[in-house]
C-alpha positions as a Markdown table, in Angstrom:
| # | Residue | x | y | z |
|---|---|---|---|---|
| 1 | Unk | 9.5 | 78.1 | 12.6 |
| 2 | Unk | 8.0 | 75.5 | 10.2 |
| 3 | Unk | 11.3 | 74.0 | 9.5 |
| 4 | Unk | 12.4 | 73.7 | 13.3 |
| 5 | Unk | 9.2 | 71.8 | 13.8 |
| 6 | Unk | 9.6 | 69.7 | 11.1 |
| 7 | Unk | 13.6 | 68.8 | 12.0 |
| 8 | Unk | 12.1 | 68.2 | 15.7 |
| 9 | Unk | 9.4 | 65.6 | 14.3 |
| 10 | Unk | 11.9 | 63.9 | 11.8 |
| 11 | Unk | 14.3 | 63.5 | 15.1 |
| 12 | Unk | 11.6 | 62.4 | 17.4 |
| 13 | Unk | 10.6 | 60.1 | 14.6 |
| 14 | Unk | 14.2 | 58.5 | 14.3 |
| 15 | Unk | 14.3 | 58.3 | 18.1 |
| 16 | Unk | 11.2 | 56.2 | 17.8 |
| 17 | Unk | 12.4 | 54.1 | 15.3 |
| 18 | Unk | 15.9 | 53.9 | 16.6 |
| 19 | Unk | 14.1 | 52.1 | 20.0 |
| 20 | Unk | 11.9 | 50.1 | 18.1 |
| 21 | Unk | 15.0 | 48.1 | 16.1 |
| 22 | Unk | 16.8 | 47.7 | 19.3 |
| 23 | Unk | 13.5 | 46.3 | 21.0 |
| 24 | Unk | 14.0 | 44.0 | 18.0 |
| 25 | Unk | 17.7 | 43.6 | 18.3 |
| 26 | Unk | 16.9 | 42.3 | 21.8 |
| 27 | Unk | 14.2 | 40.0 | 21.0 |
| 28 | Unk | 16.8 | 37.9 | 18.8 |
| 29 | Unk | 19.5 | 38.3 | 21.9 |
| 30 | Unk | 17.3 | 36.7 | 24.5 |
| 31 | Unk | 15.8 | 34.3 | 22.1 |
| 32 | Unk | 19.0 | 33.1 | 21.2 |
| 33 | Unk | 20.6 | 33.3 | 25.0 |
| 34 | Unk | 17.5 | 31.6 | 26.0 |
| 35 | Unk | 16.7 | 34.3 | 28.5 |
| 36 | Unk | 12.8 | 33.8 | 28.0 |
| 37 | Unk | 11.8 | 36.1 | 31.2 |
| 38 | Unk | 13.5 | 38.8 | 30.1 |
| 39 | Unk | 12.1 | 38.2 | 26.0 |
| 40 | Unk | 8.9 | 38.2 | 27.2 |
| 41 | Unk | 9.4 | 41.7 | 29.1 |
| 42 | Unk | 9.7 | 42.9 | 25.7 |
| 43 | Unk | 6.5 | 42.9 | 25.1 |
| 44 | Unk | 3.0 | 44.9 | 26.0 |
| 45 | Unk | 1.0 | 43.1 | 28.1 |
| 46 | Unk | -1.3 | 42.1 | 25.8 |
| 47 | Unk | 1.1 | 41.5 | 23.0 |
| 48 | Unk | -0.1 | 39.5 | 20.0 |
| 49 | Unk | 3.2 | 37.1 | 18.3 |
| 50 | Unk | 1.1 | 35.6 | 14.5 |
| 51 | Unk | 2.2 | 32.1 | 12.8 |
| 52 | Unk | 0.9 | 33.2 | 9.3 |
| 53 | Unk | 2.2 | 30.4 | 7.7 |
| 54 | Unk | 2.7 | 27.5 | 10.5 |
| 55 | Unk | 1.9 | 23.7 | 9.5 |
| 56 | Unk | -1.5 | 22.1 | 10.4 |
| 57 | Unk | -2.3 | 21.7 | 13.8 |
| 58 | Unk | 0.1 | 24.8 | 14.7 |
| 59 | Unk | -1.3 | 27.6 | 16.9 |
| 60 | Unk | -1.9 | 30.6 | 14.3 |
| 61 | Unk | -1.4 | 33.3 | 17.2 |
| 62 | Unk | -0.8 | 33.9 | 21.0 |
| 63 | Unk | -1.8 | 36.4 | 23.2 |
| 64 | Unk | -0.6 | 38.2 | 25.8 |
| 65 | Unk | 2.0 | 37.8 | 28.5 |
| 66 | Unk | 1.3 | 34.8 | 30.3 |
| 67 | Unk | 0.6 | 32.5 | 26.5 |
| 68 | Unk | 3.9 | 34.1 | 25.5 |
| 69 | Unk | 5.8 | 32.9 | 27.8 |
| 70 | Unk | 3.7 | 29.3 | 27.8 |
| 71 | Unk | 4.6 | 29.0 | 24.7 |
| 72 | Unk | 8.0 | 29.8 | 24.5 |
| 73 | Unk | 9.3 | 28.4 | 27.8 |
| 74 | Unk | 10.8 | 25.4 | 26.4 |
| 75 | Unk | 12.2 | 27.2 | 23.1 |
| 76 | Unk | 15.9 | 27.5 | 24.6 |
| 77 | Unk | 15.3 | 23.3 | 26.0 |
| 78 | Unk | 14.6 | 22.2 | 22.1 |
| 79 | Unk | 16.9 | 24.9 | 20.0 |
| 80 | Unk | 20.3 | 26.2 | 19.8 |
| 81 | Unk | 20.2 | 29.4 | 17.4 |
| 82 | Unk | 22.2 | 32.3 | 16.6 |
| 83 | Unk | 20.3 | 35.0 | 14.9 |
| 84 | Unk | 22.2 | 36.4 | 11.7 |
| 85 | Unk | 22.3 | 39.0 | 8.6 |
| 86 | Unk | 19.5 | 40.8 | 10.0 |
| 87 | Unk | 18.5 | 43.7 | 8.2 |
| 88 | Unk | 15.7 | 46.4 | 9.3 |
| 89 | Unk | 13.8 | 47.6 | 6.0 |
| 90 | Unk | 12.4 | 50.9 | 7.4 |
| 91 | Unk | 8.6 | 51.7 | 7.4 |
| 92 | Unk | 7.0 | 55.0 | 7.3 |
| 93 | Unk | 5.3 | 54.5 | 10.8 |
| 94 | Unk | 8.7 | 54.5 | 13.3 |
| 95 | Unk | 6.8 | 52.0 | 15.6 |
| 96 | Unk | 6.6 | 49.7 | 12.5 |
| 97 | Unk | 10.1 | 47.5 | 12.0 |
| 98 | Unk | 9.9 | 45.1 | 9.0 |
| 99 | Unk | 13.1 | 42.6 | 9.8 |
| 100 | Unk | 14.8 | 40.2 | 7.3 |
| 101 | Unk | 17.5 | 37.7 | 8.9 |
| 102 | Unk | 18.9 | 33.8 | 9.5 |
| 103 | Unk | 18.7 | 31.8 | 12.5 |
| 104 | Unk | 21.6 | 29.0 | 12.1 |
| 105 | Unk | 21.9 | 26.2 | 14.7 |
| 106 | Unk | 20.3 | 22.6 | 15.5 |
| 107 | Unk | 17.5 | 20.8 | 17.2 |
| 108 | Unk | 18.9 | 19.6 | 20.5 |
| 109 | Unk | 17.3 | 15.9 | 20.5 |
| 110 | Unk | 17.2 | 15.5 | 17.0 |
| 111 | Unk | 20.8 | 17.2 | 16.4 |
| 112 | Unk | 19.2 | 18.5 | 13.2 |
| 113 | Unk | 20.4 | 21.6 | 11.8 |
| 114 | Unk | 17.7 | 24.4 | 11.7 |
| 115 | Unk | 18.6 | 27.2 | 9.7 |
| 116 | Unk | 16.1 | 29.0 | 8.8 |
| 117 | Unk | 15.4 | 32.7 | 7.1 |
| 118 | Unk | 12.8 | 34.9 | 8.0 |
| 119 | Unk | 10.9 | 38.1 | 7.8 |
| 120 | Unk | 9.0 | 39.6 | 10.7 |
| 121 | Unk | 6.6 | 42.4 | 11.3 |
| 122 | Unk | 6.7 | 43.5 | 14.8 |
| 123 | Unk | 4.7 | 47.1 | 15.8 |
| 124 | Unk | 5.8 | 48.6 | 19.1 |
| 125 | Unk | 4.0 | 50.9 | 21.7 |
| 126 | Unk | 6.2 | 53.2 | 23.4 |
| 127 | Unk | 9.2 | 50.9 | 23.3 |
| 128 | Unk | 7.5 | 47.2 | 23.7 |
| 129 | Unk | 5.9 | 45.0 | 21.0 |
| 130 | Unk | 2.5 | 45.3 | 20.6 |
| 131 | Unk | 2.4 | 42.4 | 17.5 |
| 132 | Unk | 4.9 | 40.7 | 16.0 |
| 133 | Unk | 4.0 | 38.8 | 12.2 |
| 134 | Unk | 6.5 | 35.7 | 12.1 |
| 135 | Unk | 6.9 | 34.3 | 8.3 |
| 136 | Unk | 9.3 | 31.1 | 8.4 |
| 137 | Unk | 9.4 | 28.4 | 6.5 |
| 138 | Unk | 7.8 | 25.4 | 8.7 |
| 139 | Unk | 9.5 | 22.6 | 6.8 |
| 140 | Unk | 12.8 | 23.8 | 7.7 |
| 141 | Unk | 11.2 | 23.4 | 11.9 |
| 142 | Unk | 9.5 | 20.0 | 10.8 |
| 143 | Unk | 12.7 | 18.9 | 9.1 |
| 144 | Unk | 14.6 | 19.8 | 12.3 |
| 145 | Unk | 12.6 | 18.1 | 15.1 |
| 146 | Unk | 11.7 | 15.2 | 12.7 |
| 147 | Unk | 8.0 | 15.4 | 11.9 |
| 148 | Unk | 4.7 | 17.5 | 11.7 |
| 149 | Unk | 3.6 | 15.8 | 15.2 |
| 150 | Unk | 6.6 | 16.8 | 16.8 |
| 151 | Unk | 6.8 | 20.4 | 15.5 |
| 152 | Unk | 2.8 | 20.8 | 16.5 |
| 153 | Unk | 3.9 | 19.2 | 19.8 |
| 154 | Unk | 6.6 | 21.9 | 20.5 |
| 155 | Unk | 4.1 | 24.3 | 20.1 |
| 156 | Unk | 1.5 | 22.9 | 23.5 |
């Protein structure tokens, strides 16, 4: 009996974790197709998206639905990115996926490239993301748009 119960948790546990990596996989697909309606329906209602280490000046978190979507509006208008070599580093929690991967592609108005590598932390509640850690390098993003202003800028 033990056994069975444990096999049933192990299961439920992959199923868990097997929805929170494609709640990820997602995230990158409607970033990158600039869908940002649908991205931000990934996400609980009061979901929390962190800049750990964003330049000066650079919002160091937002909050919930409606700043999400503020926020990111204008992504697909200023980038063009393809999300690659992404690779899930499983956690012990199933709602916890720690992601490593690339974004290649280019400032629009700047035609600068911005390729960029990065590692995220995102914790999901029954299928959405509760918070999401973003660590990127923000010299590649100043490099790309041109300056510190205009990367702070993007982010009103």
């Amino acid at each position: 009996m033990l056994n069975q119960q444990n096999i049933e948790k192990q299961e439920t546990q992959l199923t868990i974790r097997e929805q929170a990596q494609e709640t990820f996989r997602n995230h990158l697909k409607h970033l990158s197709g600039g869908n940002i309606e649908a991205w931000v329906g990934l996400w609980q209602e009061d979901g929390l998206l962190e800049f750990p280490y964003g330049p000066a000046g650079f919002p160091d978190r937002k909050q919930g639905k409606a700043e999400l979507f503020e926020y990111m509006q204008n992504f697909p208008k200023h980038f063009e990115v393809e999300f690659t070599d992404l690779v899930f580093h499983p956690a012990q929690d199933p709602e916890l996926t720690i992601a490593e991967f690339k974004s290649v592609g280019k400032h629009r108005e700047t035609g600068n490239p911005y390729n960029q590598t990065y590692i995220s932390v995102v914790r999901t509640k029954d299928g959405l993301i509760e918070s999401y850690r973003d660590f990127w390098n923000p010299l590649v993003a100043i490099e790309s748009v041109g300056s510190v202003s205009d990367a702070v800028r993007f982010s009103e």
